[in-house]
C-alpha positions as CSV (number, residue, x, y, z in Angstrom):
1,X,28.6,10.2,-50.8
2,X,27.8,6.8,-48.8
3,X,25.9,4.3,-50.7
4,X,24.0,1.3,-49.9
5,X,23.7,-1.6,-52.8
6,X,21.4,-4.5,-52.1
7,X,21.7,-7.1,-54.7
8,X,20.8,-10.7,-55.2
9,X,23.2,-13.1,-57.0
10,X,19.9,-14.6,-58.3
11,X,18.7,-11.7,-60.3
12,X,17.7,-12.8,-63.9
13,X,17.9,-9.2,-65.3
14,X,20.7,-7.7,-63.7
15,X,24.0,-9.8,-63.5
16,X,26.2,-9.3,-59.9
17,X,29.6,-9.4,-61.5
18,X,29.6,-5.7,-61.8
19,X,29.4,-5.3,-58.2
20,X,32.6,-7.4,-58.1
21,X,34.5,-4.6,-59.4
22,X,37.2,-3.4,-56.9
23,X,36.1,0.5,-57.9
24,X,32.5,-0.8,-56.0
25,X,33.9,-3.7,-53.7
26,X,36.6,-2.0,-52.8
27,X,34.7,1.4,-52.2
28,X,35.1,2.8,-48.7
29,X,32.1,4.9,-49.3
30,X,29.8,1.6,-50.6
31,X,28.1,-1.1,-48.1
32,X,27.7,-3.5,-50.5
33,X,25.2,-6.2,-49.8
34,X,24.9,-9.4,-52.0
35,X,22.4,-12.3,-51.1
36,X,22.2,-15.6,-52.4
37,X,18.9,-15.5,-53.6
38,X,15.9,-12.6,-53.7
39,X,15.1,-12.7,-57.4
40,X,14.8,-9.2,-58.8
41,X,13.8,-6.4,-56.4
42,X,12.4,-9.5,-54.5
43,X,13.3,-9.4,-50.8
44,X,10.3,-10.1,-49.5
45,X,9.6,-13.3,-46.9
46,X,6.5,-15.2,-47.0
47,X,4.4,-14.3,-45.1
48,X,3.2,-17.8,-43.8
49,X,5.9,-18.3,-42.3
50,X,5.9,-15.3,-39.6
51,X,9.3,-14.0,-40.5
52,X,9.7,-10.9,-38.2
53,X,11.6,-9.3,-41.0
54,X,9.2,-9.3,-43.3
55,X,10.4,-6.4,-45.7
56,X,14.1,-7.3,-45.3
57,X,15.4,-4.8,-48.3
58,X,13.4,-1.8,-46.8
59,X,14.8,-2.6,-42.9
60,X,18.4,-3.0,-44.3
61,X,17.5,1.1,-45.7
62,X,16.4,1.9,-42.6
63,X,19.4,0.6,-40.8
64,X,21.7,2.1,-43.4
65,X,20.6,5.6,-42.8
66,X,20.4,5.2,-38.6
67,X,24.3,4.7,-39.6
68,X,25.0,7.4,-41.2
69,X,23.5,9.5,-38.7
70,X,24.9,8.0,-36.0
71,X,28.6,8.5,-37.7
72,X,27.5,12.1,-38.3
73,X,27.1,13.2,-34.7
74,X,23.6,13.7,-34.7
């Protein structure tokens, strides 16, 4: 079953070493994406600044899934 993990290495209640592991890194079925900083469950730009991707976490779903569609023939 594909999976898509979006983590921040900045997360103060859930620590990013797990995702280290080589039975999730090395996963074929796992996109694993780690960012430097988003806080917990936090991907969201300011909006002040016009960022065009806005709701980042929620596009990178989007994108995921139009994937795994793709890949699926449909």
């Amino acid at each position: 079953m594909p999976a898509l993990i979006l983590h921040a290495e900045d997360d103060p209640i859930i620590p990013g070493r797990q995702f280290r592991d080589a039975s999730i890194a090395g996963n074929p079925h796992v996109l694993l994406v780690v960012t430097p900083r988003g806080g917990h469950v936090g991907f969201v730009a300011d909006e002040a600044r016009g960022d065009a991707d806005r709701r980042w976490a929620e596009n990178r779903v989007v994108e995921f899934f139009g994937r795994l569609e793709q890949s699926s023939g449909r």
